[in-house]
Kinemage of the C-alpha trace (Angstrom):
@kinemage 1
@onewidth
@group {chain A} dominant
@subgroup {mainchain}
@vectorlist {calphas} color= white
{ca unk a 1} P 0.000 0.000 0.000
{ca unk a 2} L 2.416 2.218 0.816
{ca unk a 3} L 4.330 2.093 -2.780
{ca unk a 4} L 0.990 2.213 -4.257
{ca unk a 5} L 0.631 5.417 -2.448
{ca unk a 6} L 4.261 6.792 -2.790
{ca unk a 7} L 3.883 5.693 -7.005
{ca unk a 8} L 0.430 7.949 -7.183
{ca unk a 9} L 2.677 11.071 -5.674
{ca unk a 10} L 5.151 10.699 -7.588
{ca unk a 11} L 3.217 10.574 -11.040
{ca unk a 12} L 1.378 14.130 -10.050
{ca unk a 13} L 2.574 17.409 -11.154
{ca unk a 14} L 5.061 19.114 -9.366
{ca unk a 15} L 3.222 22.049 -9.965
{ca unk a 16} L 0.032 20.835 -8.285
{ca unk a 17} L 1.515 21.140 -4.959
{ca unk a 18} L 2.537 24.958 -5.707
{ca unk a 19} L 1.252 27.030 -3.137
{ca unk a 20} L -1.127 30.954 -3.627
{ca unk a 21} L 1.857 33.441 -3.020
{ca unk a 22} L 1.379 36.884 -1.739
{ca unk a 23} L 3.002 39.931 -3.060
{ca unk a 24} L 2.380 43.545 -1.589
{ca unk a 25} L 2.694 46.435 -3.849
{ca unk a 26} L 5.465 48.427 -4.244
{ca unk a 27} L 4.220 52.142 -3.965
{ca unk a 28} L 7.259 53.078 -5.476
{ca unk a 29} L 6.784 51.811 -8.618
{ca unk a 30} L 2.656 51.823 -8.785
{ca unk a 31} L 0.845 55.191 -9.665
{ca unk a 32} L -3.024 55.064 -11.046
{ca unk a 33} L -3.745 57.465 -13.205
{ca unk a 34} L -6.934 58.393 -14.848
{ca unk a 35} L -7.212 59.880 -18.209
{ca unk a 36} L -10.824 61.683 -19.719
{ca unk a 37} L -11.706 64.513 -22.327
{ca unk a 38} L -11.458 67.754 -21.418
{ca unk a 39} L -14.447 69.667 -23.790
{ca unk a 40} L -13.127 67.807 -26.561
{ca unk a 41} L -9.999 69.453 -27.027
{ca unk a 42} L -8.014 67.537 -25.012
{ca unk a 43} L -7.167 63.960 -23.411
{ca unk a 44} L -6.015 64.752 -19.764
{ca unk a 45} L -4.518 62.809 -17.555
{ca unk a 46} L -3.943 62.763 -14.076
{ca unk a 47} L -2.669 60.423 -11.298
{ca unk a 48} L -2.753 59.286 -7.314
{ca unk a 49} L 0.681 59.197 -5.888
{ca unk a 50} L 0.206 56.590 -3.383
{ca unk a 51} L -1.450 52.773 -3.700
{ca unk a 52} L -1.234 50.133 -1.609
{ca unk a 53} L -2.457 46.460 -1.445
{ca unk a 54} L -2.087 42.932 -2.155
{ca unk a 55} L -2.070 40.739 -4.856
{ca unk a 56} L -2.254 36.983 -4.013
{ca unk a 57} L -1.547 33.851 -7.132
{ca unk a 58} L -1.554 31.016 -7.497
{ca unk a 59} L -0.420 30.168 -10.811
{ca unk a 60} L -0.649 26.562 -10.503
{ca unk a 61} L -4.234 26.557 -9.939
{ca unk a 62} L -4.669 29.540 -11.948
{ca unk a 63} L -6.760 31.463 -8.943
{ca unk a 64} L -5.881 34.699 -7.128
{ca unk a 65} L -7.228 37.691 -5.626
{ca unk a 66} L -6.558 41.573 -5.846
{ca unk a 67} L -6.786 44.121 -2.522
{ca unk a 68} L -6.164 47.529 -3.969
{ca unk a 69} L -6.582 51.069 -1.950
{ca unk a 70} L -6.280 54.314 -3.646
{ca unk a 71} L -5.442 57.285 -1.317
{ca unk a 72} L -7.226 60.239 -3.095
{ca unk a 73} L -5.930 62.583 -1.226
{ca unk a 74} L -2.771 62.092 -3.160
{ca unk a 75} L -4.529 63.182 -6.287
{ca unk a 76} L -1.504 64.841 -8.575
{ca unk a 77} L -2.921 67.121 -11.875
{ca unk a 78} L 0.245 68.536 -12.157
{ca unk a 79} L -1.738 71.768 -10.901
{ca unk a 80} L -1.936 71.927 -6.948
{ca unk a 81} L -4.965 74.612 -7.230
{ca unk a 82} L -6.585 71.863 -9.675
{ca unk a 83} L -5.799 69.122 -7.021
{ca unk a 84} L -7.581 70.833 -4.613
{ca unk a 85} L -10.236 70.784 -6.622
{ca unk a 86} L -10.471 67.554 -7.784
{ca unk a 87} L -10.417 66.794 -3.742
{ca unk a 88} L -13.644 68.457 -2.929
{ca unk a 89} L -17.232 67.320 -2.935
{ca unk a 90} L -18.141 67.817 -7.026
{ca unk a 91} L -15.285 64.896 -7.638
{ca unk a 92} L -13.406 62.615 -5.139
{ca unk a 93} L -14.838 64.674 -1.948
{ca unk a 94} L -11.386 63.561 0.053
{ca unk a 95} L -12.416 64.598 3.229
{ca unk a 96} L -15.108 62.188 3.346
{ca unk a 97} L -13.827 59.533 1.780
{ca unk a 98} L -9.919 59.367 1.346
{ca unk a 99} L -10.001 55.917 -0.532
{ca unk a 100} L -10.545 54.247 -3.273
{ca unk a 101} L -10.541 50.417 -3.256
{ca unk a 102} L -10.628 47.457 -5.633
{ca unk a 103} L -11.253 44.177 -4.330
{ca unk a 104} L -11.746 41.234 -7.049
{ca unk a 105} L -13.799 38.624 -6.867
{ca unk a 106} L -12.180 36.573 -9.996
{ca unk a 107} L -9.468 36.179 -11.286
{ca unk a 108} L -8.907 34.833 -15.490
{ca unk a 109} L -5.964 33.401 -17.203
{ca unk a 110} L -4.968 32.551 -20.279
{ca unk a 111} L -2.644 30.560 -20.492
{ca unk a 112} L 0.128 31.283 -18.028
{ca unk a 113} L -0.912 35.074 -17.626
{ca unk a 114} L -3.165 36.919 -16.014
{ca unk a 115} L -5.402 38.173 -18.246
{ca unk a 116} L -8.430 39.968 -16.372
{ca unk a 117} L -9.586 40.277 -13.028
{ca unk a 118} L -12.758 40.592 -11.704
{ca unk a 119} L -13.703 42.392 -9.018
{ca unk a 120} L -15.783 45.924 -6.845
{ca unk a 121} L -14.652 49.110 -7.384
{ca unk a 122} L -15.585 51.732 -4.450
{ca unk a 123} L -15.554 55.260 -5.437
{ca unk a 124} L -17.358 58.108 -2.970
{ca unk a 125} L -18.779 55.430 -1.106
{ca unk a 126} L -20.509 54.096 -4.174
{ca unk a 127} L -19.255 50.357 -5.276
{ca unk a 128} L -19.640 48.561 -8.810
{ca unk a 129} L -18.702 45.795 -10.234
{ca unk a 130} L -15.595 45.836 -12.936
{ca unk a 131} L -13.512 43.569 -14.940
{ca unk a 132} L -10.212 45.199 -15.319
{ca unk a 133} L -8.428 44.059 -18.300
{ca unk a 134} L -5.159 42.980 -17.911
{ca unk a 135} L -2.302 44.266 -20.499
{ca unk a 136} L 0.560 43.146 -19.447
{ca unk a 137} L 1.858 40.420 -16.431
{ca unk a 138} L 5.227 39.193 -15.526
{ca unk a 139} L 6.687 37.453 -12.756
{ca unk a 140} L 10.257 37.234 -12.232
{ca unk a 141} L 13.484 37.708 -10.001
{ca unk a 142} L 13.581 41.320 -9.080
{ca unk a 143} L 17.304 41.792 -10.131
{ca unk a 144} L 18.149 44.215 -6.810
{ca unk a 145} L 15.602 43.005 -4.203
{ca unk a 146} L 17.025 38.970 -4.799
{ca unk a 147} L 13.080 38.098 -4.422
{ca unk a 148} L 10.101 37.128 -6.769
{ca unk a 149} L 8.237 39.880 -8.041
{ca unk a 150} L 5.253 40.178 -10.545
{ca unk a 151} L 3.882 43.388 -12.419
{ca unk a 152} L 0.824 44.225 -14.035
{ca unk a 153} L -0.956 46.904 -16.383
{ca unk a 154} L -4.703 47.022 -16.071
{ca unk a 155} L -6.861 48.927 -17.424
{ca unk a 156} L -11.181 49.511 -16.674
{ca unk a 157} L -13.553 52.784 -18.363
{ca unk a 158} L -15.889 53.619 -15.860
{ca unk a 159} L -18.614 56.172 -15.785
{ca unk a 160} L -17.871 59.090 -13.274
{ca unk a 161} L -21.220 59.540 -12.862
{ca unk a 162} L -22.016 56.459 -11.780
{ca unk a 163} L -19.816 57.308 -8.412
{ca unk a 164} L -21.113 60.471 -7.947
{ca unk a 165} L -18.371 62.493 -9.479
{ca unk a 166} L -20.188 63.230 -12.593
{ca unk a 167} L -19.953 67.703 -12.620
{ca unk a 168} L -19.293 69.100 -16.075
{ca unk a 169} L -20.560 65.535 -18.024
{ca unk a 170} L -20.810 65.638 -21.004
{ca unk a 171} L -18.706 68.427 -21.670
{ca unk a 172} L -16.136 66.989 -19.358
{ca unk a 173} L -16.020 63.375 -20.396
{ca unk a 174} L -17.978 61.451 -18.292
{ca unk a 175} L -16.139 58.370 -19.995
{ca unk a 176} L -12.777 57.608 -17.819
{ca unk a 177} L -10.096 55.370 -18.168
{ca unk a 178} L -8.356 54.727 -15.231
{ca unk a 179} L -4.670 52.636 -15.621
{ca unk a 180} L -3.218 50.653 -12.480
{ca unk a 181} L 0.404 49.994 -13.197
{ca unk a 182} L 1.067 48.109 -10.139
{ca unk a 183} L 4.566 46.481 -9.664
{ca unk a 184} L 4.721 43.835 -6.270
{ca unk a 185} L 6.908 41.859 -4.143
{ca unk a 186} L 6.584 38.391 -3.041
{ca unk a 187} L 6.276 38.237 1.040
């Protein structure tokens, strides 16, 4: 019995023992951004300076899950009397709420990658779901950290209106695309 038994682990995968890993993202190296029409003359774009979270695989299996918070506080136009605008109540209304969070509820591969995840987005206290669309994944030895590290670029359009932060639509776009590069390291 016990060959039997040691023959049947043997013949699984390797790989079917592999383990979810958890990475927590490097601020550093992770800025949103958001990007809309300004009257039609424009595309602007804007970003948050600081996002934090954790991203947890399992490649094996081909599962995971996302935990994402936006502070919106860190809002950066590029214009610091804009900023404070996009801080009050007609569009991210900091005071009240100083996040912004993602948390997925699915995660889809192809193949090896990462290809879309599925999840709530919370903006102003209002949450809907998303599918962010994955556009790029890697996982590899970060080369000065000597640890495993995996990056993304996702990408969801969302209606500002639908969070409450809908003031100037349609002459200001009510159509935004925001971007998560997020870059993470395995704990």
């Amino acid at each position: 019995m016990k060959k039997l038994a040691a023959l049947v682990l043997a013949a699984l995968p390797v790989a079917a023992f592999a383990a979810p890993e958890t990475f927590v993202i490097d601020s550093n190296h992770s800025m949103p951004r958001f990007a809309y029409s300004h009257m039609g003359f424009s595309q602007q774009e804007s970003r948050f300076d600081k996002l934090t979270g954790t991203i947890t695989i399992d490649r094996a299996a081909k599962t995971g899950s996302v935990d994402v918070s936006i502070d919106t506080k860190t809002v950066d136009s590029g214009f610091p009397t804009f900023n404070e605008h996009l801080q009050g109540e007609d569009f991210f209304d900091t005071a009240k709420y100083p996040t912004i969070t993602f948390k997925s509820t699915g995660v889809k591969f192809d193949g090896d990658n990462v290809a879309a995840v599925d999840g709530a987005l919370t903006i102003k206290g209002v949450t809907k779901p998303v599918t962010l669309k994955v556009e790029s994944f890697k996982c590899m030895p970060h080369p000065m950290l000597k640890k495993e590290a995996c990056g993304a670029t996702a990408t969801v359009t969302i209606k500002r209106s639908d969070f409450n932060a809908g003031k100037y639509a349609p002459l200001v776009s009510d159509e935004v695309v925001l971007t998560l590069p997020v870059e993470s390291i395995k704990q």
